[in-house]
mmJSON file of the N, C-alpha and C atoms, coordinates in Angstrom:
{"data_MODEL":{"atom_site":{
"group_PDB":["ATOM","ATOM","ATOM","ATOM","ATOM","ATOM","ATOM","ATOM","ATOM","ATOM","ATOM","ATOM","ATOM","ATOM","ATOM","ATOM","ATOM","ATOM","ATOM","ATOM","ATOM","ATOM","ATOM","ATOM","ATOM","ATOM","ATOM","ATOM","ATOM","ATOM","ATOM","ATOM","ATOM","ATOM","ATOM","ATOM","ATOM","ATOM","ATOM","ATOM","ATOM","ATOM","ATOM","ATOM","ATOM","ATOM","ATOM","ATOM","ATOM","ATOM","ATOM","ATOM","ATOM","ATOM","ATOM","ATOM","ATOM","ATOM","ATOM","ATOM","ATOM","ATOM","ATOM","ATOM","ATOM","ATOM","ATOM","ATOM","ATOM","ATOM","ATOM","ATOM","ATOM","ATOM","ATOM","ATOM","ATOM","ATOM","ATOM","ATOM","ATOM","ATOM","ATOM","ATOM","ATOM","ATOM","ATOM","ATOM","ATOM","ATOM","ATOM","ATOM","ATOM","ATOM","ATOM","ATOM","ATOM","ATOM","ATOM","ATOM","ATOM","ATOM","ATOM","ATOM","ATOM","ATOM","ATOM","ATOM","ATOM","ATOM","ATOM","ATOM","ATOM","ATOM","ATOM","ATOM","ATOM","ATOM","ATOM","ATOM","ATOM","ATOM","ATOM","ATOM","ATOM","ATOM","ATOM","ATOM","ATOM","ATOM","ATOM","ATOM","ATOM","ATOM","ATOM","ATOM","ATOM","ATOM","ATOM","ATOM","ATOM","ATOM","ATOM","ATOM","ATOM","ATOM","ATOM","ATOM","ATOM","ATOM","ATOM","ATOM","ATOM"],
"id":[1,2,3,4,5,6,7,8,9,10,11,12,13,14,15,16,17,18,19,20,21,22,23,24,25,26,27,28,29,30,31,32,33,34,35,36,37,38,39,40,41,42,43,44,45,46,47,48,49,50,51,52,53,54,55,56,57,58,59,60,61,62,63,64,65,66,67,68,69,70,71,72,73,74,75,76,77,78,79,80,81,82,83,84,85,86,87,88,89,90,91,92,93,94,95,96,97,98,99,100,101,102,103,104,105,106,107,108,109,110,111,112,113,114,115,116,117,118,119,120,121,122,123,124,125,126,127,128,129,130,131,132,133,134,135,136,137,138,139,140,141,142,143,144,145,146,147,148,149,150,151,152,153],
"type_symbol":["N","C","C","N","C","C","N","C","C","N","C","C","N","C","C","N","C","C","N","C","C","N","C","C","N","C","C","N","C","C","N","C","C","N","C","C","N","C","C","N","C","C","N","C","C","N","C","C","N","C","C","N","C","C","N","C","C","N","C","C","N","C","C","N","C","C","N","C","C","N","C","C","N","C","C","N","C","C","N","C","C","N","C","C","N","C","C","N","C","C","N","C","C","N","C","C","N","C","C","N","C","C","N","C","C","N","C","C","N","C","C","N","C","C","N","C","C","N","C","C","N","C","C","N","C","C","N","C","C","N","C","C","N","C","C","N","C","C","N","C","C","N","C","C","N","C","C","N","C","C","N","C","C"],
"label_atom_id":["N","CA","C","N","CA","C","N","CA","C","N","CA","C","N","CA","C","N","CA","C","N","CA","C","N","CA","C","N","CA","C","N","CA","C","N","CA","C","N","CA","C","N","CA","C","N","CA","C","N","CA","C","N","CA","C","N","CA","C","N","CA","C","N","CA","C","N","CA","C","N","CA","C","N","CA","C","N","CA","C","N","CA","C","N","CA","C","N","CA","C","N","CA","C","N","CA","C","N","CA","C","N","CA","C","N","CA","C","N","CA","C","N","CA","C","N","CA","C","N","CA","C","N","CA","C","N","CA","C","N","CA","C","N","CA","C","N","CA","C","N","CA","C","N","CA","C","N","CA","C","N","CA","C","N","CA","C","N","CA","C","N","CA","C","N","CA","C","N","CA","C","N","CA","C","N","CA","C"],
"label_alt_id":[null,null,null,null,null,null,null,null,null,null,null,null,null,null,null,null,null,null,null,null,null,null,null,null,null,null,null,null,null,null,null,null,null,null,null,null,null,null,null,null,null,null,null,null,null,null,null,null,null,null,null,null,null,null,null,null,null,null,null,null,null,null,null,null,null,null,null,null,null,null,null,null,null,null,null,null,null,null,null,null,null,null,null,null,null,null,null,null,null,null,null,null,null,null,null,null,null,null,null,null,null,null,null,null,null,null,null,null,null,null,null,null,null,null,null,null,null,null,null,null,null,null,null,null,null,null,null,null,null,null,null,null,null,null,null,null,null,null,null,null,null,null,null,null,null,null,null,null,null,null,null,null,null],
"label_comp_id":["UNK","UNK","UNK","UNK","UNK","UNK","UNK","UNK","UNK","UNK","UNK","UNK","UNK","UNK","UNK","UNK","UNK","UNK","UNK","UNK","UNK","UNK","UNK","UNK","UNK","UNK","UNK","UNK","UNK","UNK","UNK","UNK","UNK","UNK","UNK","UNK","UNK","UNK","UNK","UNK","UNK","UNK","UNK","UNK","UNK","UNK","UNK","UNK","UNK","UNK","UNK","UNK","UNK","UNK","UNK","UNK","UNK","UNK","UNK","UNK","UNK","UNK","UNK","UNK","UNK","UNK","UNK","UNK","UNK","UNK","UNK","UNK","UNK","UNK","UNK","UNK","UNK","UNK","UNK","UNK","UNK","UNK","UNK","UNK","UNK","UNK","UNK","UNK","UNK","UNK","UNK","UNK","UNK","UNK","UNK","UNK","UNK","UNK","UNK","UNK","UNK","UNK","UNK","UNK","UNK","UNK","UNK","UNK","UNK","UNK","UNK","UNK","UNK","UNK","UNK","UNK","UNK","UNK","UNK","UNK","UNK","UNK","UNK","UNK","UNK","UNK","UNK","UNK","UNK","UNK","UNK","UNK","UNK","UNK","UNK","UNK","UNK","UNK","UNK","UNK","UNK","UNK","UNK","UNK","UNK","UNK","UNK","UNK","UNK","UNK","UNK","UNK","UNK"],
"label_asym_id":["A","A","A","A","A","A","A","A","A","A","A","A","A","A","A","A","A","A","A","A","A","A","A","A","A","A","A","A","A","A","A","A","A","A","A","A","A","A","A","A","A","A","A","A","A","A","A","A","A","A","A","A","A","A","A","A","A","A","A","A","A","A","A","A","A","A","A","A","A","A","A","A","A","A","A","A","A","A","A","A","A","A","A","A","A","A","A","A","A","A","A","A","A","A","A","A","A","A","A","A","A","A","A","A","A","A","A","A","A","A","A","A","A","A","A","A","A","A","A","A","A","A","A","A","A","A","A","A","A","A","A","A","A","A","A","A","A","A","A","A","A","A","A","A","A","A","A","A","A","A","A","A","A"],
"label_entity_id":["1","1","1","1","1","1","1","1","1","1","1","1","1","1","1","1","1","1","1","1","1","1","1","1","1","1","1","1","1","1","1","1","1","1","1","1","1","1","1","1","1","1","1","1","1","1","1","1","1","1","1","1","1","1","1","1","1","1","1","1","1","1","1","1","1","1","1","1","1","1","1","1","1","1","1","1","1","1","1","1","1","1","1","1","1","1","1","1","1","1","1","1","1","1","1","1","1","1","1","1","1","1","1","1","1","1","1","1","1","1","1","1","1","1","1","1","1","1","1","1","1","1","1","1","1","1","1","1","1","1","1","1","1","1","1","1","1","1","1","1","1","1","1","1","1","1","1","1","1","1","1","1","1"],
"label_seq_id":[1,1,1,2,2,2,3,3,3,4,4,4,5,5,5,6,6,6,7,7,7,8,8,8,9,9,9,10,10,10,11,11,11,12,12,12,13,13,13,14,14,14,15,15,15,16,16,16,17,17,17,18,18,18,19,19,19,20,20,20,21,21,21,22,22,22,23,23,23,24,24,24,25,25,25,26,26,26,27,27,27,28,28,28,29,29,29,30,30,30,31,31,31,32,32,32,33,33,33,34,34,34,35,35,35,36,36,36,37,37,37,38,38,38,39,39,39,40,40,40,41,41,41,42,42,42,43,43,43,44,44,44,45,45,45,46,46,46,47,47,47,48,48,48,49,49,49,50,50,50,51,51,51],
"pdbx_PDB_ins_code":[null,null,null,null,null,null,null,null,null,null,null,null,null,null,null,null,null,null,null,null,null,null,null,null,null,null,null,null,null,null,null,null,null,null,null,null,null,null,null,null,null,null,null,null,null,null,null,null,null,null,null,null,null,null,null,null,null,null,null,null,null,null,null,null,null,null,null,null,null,null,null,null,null,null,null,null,null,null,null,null,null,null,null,null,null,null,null,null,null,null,null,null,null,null,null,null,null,null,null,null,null,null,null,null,null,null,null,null,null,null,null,null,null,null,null,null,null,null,null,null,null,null,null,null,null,null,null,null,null,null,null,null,null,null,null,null,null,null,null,null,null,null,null,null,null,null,null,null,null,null,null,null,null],
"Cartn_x":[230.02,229.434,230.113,230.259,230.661,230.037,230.315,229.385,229.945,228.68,229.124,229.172,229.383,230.113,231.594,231.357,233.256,234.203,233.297,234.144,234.496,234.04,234.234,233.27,234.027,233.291,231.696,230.644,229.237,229.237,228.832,229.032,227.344,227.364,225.921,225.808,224.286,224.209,223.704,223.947,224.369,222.819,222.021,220.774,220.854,222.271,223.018,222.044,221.786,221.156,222.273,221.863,223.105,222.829,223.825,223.96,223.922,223.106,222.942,221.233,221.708,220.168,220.129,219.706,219.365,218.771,219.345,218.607,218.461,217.621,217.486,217.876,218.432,219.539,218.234,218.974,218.434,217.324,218.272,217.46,216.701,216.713,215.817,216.673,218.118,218.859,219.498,219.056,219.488,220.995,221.337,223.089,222.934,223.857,224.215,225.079,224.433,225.041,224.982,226.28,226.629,226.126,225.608,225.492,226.174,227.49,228.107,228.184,227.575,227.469,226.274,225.248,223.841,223.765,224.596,224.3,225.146,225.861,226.998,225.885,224.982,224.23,222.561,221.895,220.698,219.538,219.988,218.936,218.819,218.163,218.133,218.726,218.405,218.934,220.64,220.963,223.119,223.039,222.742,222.76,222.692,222.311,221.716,222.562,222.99,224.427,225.163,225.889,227.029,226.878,226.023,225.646,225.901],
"Cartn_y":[82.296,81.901,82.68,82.407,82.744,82.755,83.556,83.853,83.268,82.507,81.007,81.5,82.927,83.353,84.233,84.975,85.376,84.965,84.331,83.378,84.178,85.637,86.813,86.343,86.631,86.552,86.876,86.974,87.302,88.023,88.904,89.494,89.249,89.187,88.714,89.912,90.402,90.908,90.588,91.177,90.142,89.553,89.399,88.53,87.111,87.208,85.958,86.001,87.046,87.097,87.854,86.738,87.489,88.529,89.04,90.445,90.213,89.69,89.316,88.866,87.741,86.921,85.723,85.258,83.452,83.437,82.873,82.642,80.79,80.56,79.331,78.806,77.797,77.49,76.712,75.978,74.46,73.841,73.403,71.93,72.235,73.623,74.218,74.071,73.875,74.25,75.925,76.17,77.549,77.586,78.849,79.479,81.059,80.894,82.478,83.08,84.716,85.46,86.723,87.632,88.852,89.886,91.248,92.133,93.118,92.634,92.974,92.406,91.045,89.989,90.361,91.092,91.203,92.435,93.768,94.686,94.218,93.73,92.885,92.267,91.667,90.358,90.607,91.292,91.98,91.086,90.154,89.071,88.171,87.152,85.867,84.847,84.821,84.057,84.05,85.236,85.206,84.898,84.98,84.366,82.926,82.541,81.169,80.384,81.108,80.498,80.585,81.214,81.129,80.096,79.789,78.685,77.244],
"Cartn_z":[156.768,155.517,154.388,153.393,151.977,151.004,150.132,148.761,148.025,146.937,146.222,144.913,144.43,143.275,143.701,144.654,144.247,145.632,146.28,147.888,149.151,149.388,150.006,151.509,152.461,153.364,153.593,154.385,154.224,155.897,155.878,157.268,157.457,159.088,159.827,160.136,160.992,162.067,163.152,164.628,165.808,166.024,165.424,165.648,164.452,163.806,162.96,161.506,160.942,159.897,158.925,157.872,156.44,156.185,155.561,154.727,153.513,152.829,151.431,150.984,150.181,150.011,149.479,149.503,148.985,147.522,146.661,145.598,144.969,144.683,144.438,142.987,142.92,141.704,140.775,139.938,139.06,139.836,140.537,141.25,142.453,142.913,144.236,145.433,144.968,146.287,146.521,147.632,147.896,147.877,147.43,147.129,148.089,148.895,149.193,148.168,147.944,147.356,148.061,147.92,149.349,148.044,148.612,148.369,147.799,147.414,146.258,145.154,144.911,143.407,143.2,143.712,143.388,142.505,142.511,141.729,140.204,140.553,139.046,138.177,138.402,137.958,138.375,137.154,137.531,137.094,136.458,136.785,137.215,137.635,137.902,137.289,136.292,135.039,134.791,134.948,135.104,136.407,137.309,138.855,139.053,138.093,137.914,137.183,136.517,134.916,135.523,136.785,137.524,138.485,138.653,140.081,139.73],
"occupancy":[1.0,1.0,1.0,1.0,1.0,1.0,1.0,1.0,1.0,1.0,1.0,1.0,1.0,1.0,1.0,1.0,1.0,1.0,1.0,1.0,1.0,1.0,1.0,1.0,1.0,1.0,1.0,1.0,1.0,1.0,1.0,1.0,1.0,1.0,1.0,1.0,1.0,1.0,1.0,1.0,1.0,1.0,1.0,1.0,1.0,1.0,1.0,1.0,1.0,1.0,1.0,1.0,1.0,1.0,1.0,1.0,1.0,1.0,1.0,1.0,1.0,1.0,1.0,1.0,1.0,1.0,1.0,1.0,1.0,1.0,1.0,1.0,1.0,1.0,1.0,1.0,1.0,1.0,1.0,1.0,1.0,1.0,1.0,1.0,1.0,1.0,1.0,1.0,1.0,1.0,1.0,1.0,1.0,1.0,1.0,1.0,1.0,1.0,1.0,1.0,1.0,1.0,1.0,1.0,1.0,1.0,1.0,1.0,1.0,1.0,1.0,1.0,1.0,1.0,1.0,1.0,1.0,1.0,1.0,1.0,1.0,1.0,1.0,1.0,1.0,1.0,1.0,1.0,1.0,1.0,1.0,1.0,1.0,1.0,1.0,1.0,1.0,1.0,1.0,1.0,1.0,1.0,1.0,1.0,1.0,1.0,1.0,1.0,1.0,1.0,1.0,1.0,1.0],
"B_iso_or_equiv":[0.0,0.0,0.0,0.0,0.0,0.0,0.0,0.0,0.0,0.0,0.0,0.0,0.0,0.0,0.0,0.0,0.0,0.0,0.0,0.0,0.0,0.0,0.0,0.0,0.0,0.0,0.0,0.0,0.0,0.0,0.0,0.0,0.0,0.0,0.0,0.0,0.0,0.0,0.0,0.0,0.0,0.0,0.0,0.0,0.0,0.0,0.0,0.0,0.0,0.0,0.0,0.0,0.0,0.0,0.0,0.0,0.0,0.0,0.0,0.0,0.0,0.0,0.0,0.0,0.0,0.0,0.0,0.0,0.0,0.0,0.0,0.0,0.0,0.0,0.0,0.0,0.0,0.0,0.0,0.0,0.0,0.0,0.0,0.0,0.0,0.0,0.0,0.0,0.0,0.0,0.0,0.0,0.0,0.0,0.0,0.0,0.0,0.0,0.0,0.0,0.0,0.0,0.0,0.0,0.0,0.0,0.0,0.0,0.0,0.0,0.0,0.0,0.0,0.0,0.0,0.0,0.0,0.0,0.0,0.0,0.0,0.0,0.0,0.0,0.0,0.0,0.0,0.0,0.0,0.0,0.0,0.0,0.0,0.0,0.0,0.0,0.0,0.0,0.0,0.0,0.0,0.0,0.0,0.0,0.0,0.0,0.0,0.0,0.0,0.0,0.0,0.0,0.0],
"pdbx_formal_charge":[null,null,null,null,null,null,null,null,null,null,null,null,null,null,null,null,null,null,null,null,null,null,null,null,null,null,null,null,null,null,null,null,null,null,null,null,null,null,null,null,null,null,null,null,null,null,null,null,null,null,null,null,null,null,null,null,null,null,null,null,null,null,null,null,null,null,null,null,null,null,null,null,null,null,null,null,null,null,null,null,null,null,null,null,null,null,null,null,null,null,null,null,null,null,null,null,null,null,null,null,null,null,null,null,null,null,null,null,null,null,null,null,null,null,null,null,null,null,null,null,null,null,null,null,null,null,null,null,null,null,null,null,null,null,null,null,null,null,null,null,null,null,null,null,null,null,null,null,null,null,null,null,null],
"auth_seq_id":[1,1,1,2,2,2,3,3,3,4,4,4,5,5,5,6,6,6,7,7,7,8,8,8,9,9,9,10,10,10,11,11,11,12,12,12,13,13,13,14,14,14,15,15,15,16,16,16,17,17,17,18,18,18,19,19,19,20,20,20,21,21,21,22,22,22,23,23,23,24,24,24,25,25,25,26,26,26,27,27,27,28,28,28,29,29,29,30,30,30,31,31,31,32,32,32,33,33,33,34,34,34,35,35,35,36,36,36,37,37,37,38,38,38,39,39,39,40,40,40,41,41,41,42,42,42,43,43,43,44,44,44,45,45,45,46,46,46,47,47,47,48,48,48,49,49,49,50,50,50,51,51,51],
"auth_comp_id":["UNK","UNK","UNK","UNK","UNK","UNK","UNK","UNK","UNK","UNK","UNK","UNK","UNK","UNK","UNK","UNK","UNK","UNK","UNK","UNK","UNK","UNK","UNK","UNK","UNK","UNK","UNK","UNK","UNK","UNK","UNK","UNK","UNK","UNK","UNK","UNK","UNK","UNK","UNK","UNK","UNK","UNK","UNK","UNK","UNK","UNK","UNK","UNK","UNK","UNK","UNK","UNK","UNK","UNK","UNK","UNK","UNK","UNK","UNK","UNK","UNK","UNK","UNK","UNK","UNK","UNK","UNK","UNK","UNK","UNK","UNK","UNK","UNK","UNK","UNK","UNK","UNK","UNK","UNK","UNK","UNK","UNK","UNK","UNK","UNK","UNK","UNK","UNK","UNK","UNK","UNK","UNK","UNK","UNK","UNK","UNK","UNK","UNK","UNK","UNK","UNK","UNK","UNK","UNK","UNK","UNK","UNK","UNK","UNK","UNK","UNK","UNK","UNK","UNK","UNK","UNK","UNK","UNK","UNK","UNK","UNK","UNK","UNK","UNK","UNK","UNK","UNK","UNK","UNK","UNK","UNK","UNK","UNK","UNK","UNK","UNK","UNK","UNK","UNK","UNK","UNK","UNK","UNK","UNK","UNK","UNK","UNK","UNK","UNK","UNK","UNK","UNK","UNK"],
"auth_asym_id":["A","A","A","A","A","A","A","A","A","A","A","A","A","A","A","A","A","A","A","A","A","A","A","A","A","A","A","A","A","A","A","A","A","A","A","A","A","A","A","A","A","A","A","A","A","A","A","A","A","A","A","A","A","A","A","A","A","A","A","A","A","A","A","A","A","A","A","A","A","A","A","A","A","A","A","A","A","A","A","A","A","A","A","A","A","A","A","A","A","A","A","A","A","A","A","A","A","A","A","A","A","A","A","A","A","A","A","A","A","A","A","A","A","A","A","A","A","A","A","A","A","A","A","A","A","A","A","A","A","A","A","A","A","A","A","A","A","A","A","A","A","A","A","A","A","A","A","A","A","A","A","A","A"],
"auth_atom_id":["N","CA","C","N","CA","C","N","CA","C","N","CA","C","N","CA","C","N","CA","C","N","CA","C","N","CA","C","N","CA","C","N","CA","C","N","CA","C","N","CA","C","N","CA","C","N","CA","C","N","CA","C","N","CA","C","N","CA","C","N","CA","C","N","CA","C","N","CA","C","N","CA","C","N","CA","C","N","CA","C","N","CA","C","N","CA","C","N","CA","C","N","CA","C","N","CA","C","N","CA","C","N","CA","C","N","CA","C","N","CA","C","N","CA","C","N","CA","C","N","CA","C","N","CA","C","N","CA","C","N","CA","C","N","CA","C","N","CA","C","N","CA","C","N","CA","C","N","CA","C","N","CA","C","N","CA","C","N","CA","C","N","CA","C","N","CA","C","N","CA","C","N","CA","C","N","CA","C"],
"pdbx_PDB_model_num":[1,1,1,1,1,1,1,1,1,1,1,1,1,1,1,1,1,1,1,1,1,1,1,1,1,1,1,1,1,1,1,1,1,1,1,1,1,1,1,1,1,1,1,1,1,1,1,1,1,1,1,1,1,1,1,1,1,1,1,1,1,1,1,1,1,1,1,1,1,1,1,1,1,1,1,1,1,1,1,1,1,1,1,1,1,1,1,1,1,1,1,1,1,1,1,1,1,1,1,1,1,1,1,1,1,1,1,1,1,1,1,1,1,1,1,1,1,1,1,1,1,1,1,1,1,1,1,1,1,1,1,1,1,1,1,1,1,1,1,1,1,1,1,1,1,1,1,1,1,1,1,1,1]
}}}
């Protein structure tokens, strides 16, 4: 899986759960984003303008 702001791989762990988090866009479709675009972008709202 990949992060749908800077395209960087998303590493699992071996029970296949992301290393990141889900945030829900516009229209209520979920976007992965990795745990390095989350401290860049401290609200929802720029998380959301990039999506």
């Amino acid at each position: 899986m990949k992060c749908e702001i800077c395209g960087r791989k998303i590493e699992e762990t071996f029970l296949k759960k992301v290393v990141g988090t889900y945030v829900k866009g516009r229209k209520g479709k979920k976007h992965l984003v990795c745990n390095h675009c989350q401290p860049k972008f401290q609200s929802k709202k720029d998380l959301i303008a990039l999506l």
